[in-house]
C-alpha positions in Angstrom: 39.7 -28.6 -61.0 35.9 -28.7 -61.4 36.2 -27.1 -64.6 39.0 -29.0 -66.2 36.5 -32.3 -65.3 33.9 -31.0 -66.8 35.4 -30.0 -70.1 36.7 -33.5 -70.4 33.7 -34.7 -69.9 31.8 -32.6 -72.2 34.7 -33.6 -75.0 34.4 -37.5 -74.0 30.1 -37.1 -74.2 30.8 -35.1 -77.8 32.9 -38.0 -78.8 30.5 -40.8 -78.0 28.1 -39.1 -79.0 29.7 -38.5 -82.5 30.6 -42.5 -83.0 27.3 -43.7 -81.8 25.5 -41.5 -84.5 27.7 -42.5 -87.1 27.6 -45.9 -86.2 23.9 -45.8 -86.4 23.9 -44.4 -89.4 25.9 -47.3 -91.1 23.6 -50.1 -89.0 20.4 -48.2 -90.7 21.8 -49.1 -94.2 22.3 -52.7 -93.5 18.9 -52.9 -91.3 16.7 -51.1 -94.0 14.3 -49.7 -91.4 13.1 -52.9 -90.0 10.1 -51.7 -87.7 9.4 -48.5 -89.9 7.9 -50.8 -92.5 5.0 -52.0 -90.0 4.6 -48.0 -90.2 4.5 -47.5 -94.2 2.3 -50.9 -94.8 0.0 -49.3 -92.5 0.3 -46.1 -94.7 -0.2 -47.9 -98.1 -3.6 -50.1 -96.4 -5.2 -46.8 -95.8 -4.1 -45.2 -99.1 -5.4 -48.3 -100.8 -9.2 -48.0 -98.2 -8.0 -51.2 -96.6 -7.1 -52.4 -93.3 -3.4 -51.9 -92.1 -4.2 -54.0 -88.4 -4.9 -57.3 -90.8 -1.8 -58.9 -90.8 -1.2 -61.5 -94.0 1.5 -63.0 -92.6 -0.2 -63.8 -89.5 -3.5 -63.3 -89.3 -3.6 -64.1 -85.6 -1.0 -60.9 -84.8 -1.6 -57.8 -86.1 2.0 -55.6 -86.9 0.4 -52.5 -86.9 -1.1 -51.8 -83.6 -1.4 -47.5 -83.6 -4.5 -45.8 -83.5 -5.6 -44.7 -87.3 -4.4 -40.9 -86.7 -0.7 -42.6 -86.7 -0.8 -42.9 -90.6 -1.2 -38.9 -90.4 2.0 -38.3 -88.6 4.0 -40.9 -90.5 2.8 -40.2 -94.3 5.6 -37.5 -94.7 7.8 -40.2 -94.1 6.5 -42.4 -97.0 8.5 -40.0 -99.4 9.6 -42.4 -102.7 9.1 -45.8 -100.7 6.5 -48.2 -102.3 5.1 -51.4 -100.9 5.9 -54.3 -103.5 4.3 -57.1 -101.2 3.7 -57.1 -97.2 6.4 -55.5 -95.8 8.9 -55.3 -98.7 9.7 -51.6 -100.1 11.4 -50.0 -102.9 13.6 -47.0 -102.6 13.0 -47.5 -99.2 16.4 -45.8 -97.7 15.3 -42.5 -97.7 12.3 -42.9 -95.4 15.0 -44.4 -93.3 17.2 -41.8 -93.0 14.5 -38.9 -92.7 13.2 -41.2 -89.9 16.0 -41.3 -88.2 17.2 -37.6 -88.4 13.2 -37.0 -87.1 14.0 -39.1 -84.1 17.4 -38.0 -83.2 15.4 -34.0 -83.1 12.8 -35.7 -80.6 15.5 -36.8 -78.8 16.7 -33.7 -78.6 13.9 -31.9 -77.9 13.0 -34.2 -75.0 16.2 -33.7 -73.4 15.5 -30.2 -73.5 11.9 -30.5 -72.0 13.4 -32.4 -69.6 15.9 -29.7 -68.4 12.8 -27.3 -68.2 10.3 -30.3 -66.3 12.7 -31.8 -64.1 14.1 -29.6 -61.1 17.6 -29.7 -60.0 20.1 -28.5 -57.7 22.1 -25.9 -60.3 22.1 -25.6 -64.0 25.3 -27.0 -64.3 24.1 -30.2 -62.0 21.3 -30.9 -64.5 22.9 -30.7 -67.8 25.9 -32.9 -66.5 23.2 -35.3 -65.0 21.1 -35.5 -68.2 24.5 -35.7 -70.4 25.2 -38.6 -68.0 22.1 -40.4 -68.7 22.3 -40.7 -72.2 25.7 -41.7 -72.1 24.3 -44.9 -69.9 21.0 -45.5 -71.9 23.1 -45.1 -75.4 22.5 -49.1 -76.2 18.8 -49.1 -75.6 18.6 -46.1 -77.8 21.0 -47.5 -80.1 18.4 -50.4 -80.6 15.2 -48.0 -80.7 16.7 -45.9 -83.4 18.5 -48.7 -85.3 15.4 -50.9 -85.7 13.7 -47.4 -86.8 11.0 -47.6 -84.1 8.3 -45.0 -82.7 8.8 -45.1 -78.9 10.8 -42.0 -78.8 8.1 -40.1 -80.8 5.4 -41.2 -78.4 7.7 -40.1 -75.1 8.5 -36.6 -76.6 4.4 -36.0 -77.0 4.3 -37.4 -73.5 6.9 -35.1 -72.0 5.5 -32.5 -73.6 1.9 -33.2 -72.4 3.5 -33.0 -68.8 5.1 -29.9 -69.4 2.4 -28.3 -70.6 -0.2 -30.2 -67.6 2.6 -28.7 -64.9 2.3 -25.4 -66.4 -1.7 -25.3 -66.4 -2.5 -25.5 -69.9 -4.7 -28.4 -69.8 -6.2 -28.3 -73.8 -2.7 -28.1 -75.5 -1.8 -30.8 -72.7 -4.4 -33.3 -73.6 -3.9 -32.7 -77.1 -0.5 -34.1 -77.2 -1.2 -36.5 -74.6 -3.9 -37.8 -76.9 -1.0 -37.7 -80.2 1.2 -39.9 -77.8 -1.9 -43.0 -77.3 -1.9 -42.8 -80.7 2.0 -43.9 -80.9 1.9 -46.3 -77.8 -1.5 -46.9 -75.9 -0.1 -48.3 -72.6 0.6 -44.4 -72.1 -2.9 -43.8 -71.0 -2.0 -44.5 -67.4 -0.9 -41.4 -67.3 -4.8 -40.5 -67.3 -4.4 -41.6 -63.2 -1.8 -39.1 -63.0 -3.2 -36.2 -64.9 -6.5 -36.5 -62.5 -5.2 -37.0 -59.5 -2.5 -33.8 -59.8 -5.6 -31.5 -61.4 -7.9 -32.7 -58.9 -10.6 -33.9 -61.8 -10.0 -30.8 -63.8 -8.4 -32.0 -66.7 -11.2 -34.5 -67.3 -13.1 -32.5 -70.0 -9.9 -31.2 -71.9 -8.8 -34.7 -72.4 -12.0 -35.5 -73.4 -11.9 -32.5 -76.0 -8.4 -33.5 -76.6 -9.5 -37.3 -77.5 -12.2 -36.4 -80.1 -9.8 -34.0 -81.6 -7.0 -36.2 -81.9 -9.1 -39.8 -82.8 -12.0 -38.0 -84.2 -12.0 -35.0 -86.1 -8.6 -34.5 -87.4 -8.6 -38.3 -89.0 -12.4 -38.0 -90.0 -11.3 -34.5 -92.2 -8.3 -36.9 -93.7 -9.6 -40.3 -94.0 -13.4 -39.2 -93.8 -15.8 -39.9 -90.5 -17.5 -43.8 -92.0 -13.7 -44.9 -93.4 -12.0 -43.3 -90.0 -15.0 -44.7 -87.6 -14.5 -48.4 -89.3 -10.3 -48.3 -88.8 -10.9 -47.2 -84.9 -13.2 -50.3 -84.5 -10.3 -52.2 -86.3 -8.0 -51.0 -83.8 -10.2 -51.9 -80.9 -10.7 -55.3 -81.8 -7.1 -56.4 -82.8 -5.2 -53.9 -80.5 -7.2 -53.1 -77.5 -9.8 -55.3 -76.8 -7.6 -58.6 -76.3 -5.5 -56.9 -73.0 -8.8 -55.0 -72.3 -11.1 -57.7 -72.5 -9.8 -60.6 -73.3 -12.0 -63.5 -74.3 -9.2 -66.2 -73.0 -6.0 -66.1 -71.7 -4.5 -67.5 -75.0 -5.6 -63.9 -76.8 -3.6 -62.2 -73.8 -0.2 -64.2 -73.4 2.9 -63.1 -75.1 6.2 -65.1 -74.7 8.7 -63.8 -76.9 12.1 -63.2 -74.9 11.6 -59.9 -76.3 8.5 -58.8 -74.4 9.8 -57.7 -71.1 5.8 -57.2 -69.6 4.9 -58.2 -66.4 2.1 -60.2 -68.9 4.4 -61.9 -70.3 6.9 -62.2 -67.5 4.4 -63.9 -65.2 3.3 -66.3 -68.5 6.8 -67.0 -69.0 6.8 -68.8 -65.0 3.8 -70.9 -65.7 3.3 -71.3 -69.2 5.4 -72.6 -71.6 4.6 -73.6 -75.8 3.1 -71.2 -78.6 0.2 -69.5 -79.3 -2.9 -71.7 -79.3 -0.5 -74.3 -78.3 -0.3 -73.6 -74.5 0.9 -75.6 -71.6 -0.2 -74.5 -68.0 1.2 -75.2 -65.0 -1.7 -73.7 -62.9 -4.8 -72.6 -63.9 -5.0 -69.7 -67.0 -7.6 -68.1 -64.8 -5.6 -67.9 -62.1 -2.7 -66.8 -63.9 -4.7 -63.6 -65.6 -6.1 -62.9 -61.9 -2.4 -62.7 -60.6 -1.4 -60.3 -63.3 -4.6 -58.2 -62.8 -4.3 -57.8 -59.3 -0.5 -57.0 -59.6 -1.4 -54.3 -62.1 -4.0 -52.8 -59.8 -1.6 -52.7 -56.8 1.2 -51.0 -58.7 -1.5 -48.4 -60.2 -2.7 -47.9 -56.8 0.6 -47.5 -55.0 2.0 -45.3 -57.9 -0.9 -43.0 -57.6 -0.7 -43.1 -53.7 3.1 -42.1 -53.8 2.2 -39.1 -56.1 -0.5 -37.9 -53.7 1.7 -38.2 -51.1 5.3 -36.2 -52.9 3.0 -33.0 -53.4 5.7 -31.1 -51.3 8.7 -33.6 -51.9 11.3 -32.3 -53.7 11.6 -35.2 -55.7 8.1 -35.3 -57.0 9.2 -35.2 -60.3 10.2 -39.1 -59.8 6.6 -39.1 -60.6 7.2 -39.4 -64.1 9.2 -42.2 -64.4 6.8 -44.0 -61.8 4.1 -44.2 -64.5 6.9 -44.0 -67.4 7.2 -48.0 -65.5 3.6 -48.6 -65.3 3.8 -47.5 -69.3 6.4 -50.7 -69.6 5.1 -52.9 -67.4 1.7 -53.2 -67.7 0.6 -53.6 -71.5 0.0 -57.2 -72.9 3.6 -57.2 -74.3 6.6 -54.6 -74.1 9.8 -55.1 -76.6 13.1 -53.9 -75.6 13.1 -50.9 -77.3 10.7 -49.3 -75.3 13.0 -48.9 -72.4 15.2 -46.3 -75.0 13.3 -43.9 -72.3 15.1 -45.5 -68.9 17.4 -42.1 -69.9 14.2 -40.4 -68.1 14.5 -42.4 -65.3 18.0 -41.8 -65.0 18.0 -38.0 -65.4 14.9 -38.0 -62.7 16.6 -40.3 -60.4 20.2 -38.1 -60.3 18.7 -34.9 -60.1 16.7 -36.1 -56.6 20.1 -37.6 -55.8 21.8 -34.2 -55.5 19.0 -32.4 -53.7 20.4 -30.7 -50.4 16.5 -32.1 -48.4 17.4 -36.0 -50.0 18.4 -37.8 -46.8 21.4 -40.2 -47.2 19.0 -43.5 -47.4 17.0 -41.4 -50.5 20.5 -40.9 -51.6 20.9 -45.1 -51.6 18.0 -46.0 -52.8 17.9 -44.0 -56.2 21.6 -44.9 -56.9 20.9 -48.8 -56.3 18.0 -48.2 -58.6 20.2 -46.6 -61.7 22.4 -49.5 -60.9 19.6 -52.2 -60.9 18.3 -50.3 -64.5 21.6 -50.1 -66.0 23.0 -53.8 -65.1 19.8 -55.0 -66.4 19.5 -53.2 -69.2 22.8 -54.6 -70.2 20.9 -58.3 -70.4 18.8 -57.8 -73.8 21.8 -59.4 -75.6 21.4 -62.7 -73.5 18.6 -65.1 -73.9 18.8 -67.0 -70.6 18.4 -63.2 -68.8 15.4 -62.6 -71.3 13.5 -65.6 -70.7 14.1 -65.4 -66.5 12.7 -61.4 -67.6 15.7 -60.2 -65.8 14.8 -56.2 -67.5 11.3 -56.8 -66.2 11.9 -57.7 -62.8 14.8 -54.9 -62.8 12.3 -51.9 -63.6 9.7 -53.5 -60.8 12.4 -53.0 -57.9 13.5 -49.6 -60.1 9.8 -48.6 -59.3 9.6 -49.6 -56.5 13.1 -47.6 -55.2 11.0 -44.9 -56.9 7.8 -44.8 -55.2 9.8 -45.5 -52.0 11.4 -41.9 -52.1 8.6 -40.2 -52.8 6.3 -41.9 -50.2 9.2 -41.0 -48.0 9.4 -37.6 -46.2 13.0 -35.5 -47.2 15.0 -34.3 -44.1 13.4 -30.7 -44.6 9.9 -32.1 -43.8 
């Protein structure tokens, strides 16, 4: 009987999956590689020596918001395309479909670190489980890879920083750790992570692994001055207003959209447009909320990850600061949550181990339910602006951080 299930399964899964790529395929035509573009302009400003994180439809907004070393891994994919005016290309189409056939092979691969990272009960448990997950992430992917994003290429260098961290080798670790920052920044929490599990050991190889990654390998490209003036670029339009914002207008994002706790916060006390604010309490007060509620979550996540050492759920580790990764940057689009297939796959396996007691067992499959039913909300503006996904993957972390913190029945 268990065989027969399975098989269907396997043929339902290959079926899906078979429509949902073709379907794709015929969306990419009609969307033309929407996000991708931010990705070539960027390309053609430093082929031309100028600045791809000045915006000239907005100076105010920068599109482009990866570190310089981006334009390395995404000039293959320029191929025939050329820039006519800001964010218009010719002979764009096949740039799209490479794209896309280069994220459908991350995807791919990351399922298949994932199988190797992630511990399970049997072989045959973890496949169905991480089958199972995509199947239930497919419309958050769908939008990822349809909008020809880059989140999935920054969580395949992540996965495979952690794979290579959890197998001791530290360099090779940091120096895809340090390729992922340069897709998606927020991923630096993982720093926390990364010390905490080596005990301060992998300080100098991600320090080795930075200079390599922002320094030397762009320098040799670009050259050291023109490489040295696009990382202060990229501080000041990209980093510096979450870092160190000089007002809470240059932090605020309230695009529906943006699914932040930044933004999620702003949307209950603020309300109008850029530079065109109306608060309900004080903006200082408002930032000092946010900060403190970042620092709480850091410092629980990091506490729950002490504490799971011998759990054999510690691998929920990952989508703990996956979360932070979401929550915590001054805006987060929908896309971005393409990776709640991580969560998933992390949260199932735990499920099925023999040590989860029956309340672990409750609380991880109340969290895939809280993911999934939100996820389900991007199509619905009243749910975006009440940040219905946000407040969804806080209680999914926090159903997260509760199992590990927890003892299994074994201990």
């Amino acid at each position: 009987m268990f065989s027969k299930n399975a098989t269907a399964f396997n043929i339902f899964f290959t079926i899906i999956i078979a429509v949902f790529i073709i379907s794709l395929s015929v969306s990419l035509y009609y969307r033309e590689g929407k996000d991708l573009k931010v990705g070539l302009f960027g390309i053609e400003q430093v082929l031309h020596k100028g600045s791809p994180y000045d915006n000239p439809t907005d100076p105010n907004r920068p599109l482009f918001r990866y570190a310089p070393g981006f334009t390395i891994l995404q000039f293959p994919f320029l191929l025939i395309s050329r820039e006519t005016s800001p964010f218009k290309f010719e002979h764009i189409m096949p740039s799209v479909f490479v794209w896309f056939l280069a994220e459908i092979a991350v995807l791919l691969a990351s399922a298949f670190i994932l199988l190797k990272l992630m511990p399970s009960a049997s072989k045959e448990t973890s496949i169905r489980n991480l089958k199972l997950s995509l199947l239930i992430s497919l419309p958050l992917l769908g939008y990822e890879l349809a909008n020809g994003q880059n989140k999935l290429i920054a969580l395949f260098f992540m996965l495979l920083a952690i794979f290579l961290f959890e197998n001791n080798r530290f360099f090779l670790s940091s120096f895809f750790f340090c390729w992922a920052l340069t897709v998606y920044i927020p991923l630096a929490v993982f720093i926390f992570y990364f010390l905490l599990k080596s005990k301060g050991k992998y300080t100098l190889s991600f320090i080795v692994g930075a200079v390599v990654v922002f320094v030397i390998l762009p320098s040799l490209v670009f050259g050291f001055a023109y490489n040295l003036h696009l990382l202060k670029e990229w501080f000041a339009h990209c980093i510096k207003p979450f870092l160190i914002p000089t007002s809470y207008v240059s932090y605020i994002d309230l695009r529906n959209s943006s699914q932040s706790l930044p933004s999620a916060i702003g949307r209950m006390f603020v309300s109008g447009k850029s530079g065109h604010f109306s608060y309900f309490i004080s903006p200082l007060i408002i930032h000092a909320v946010i900060r403190v509620f970042a620092l709480v979550m850091l410092m629980v996540s990091c506490f729950a990850v002490w504490r799971s050492s011998k759990n054999a759920c510690r691998s929920l580790g990952y989508p703990v600061f996956l979360s932070l990764a979401l929550l915590l940057p001054q805006y987060c689009i929908f896309y971005t949550w393409s990776w709640l297939f991580v969560f998933y796959f992390a949260a199932l396996n735990c499920a099925y181990f023999p040590q989860t007691t029956l309340f672990q067992k409750r609380i991880l499959f109340i969290t895939i339910f809280i993911l999934f039913i939100s996820s389900f909300t991007i199509d619905i503006g009243l749910f975006n602006k009440l940040s219905l996904m946000c407040w969804g993957t806080v209680i999914g972390w926090l159903g997260m951080v509760t199992v590990l913190i927890m003892p299994p029945a074994s201990d």
